[in-house]
N, C-alpha and C positions, 0 to 999 in steps of 0.2 A: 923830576919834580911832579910833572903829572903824572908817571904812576902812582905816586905818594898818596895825591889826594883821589885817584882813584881807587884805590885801598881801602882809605880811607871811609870815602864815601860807602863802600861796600862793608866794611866794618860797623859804623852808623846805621847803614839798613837793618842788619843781621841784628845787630844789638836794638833796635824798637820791634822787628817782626818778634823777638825773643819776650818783648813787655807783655806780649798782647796775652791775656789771656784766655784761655779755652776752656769746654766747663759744660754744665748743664744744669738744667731749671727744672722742678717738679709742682705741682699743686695738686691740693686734693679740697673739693669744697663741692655742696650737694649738688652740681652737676657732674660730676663723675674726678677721675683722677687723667691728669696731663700731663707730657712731657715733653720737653725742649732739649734742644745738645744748643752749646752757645759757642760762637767764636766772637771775641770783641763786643760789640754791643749787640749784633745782628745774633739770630733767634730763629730753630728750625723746628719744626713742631714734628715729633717722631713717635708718638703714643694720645692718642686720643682715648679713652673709654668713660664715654658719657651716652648716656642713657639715652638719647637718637640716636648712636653706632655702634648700637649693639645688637645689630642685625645680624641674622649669620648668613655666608654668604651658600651658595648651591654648592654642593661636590662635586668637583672637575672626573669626570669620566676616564677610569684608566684605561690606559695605551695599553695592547697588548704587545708582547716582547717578538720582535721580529726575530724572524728566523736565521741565523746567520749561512750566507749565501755560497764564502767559500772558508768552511773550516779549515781552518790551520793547525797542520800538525803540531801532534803536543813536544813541547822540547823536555831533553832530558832533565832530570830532575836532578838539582844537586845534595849530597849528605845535609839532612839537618844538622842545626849548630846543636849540641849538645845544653840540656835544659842549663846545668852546673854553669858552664860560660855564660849562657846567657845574660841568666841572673845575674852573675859577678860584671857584667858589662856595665848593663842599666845603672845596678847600684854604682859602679863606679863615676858613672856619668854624672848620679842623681846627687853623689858627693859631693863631686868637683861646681855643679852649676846650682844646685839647693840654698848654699848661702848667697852668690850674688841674688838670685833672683828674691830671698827675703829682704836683702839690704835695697836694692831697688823698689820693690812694694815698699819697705819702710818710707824711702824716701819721697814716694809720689805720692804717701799721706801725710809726710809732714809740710809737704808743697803745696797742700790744698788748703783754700780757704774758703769760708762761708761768708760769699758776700749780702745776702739778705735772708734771716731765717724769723718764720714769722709762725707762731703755734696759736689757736684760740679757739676758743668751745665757751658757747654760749648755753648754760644749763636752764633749761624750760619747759614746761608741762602744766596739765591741769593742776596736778597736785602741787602746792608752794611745798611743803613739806620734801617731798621726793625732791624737785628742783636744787633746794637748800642742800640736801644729801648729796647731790649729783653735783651741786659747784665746790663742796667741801673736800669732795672726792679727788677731783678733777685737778683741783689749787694745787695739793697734795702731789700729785703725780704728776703733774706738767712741772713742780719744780724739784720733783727728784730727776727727772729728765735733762728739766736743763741746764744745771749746772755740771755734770759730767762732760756735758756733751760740748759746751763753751770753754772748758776747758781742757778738750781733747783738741780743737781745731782752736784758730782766729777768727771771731765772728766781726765782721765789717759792721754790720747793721742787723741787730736782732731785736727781738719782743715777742712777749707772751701772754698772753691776755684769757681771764675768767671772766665770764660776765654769767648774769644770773637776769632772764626775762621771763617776767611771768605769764605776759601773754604771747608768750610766744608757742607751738604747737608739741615743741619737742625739744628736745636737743641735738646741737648743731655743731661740725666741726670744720677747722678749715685750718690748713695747714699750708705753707711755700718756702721752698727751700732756691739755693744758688747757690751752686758749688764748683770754684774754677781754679784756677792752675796757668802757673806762666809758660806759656809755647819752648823759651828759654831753658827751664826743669826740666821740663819731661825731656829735650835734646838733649842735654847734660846728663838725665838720668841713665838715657838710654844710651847715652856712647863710652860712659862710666863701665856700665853693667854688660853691653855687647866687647867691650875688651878685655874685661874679665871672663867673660864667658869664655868667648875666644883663645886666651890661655889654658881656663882650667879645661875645656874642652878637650884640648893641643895636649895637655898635660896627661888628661884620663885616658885618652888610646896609644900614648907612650906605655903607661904602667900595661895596659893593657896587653899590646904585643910586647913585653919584656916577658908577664907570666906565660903567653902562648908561646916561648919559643922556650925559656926553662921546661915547663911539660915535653915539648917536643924532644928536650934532650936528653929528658929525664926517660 
């Protein structure tokens, strides 16, 4: 009975670490463009380009290539494979793993969801006239945007917003996405897609040495 509920317990873990999901956050607004990778709630900042770090930094001085101290005789060289096999090898490969590996991307994009996506441009300028042009423009094309786009993914929490200030200097854009995926998927996807592979893999250098040994007889 207690290995039962130790099982158990281990089954329980597996399936909430599986909830959790992983993902990443972007933003773009006039202090430069940022990125985040996210696990869970927690948030790791891995792309800054804002206009204080956009320093460059000094070129590191090349190494010259040391001399090697005791040469090693060169080993014999074996026949290359012949161009003909080669090809037919790859392609054979590229057969057999080509469709998992599209059914896998298919599926780690229909596993993704957009938990907060937020688009907004503020049209503004001297001229009211231009401005007026510049929000009519904007309406237009942020909603041919977003309706593909909401209906390619699941949006958790979205909006999209025009606004038109006149005294404002310019115009303004500011954009933040969040994009994650259950820990759970991607496992799934990947043990799905690494067992198939695994076969057709198994599969392509079967066919493979069958035609290299017909040749041979032939």
């Amino acid at each position: 009975m207690r290995a039962l509920y130790i099982l158990a317990a281990v089954v329980l873990v597996l399936f909430l670490i599986g909830q959790v999901r992983i993902g990443g956050q972007a933003e773009f607004n006039s202090g430069g463009f940022f990125l985040w990778a996210r696990l869970g709630s927690f948030r790791i900042k891995i792309l800054s380009m804002g206009p204080e770090e956009s320093g460059l930094k000094k070129p590191k001085k090349e190494k010259k290539p040391k001399k090697p101290q005791n040469p090693k005789k060169p080993k014999k060289e074996e026949p290359p494979v012949p161009l003909p096999e080669k090809i037919g090898g790859v392609l054979e490969y590229a057969k057999a793993l080509l469709p998992v590996a599209l059914e896998a991307a298919g599926g780690v994009v229909r596993g993704i969801r957009i938990d907060d996506l937020e688009l907004e441009l503020t049209a503004g300028g001297p001229d009211p006239a231009d401005a007026a042009m510049v929000f009519g423009r904007a309406s237009a094309a942020l909603g041919a945007l977003w309706y593909p786009l909401t209906a390619a993914f699941p949006v958790k929490d979205g909006r999209v917003r025009v606004k038109i200030d006149f005294d404002a200097p310019g115009t303004t854009v500011y954009g933040a996405a969040a994009l994650s995926i259950k820990i759970g998927t991607v496992v799934w996807i990947g043990l799905r897609a690494g067992w198939k592979a695994l076969f057709g893999a198994l599969a392509a250098r079967k066919r493979l040495r069958s035609k290299r040994q017909q040749r041979k007889a032939a």
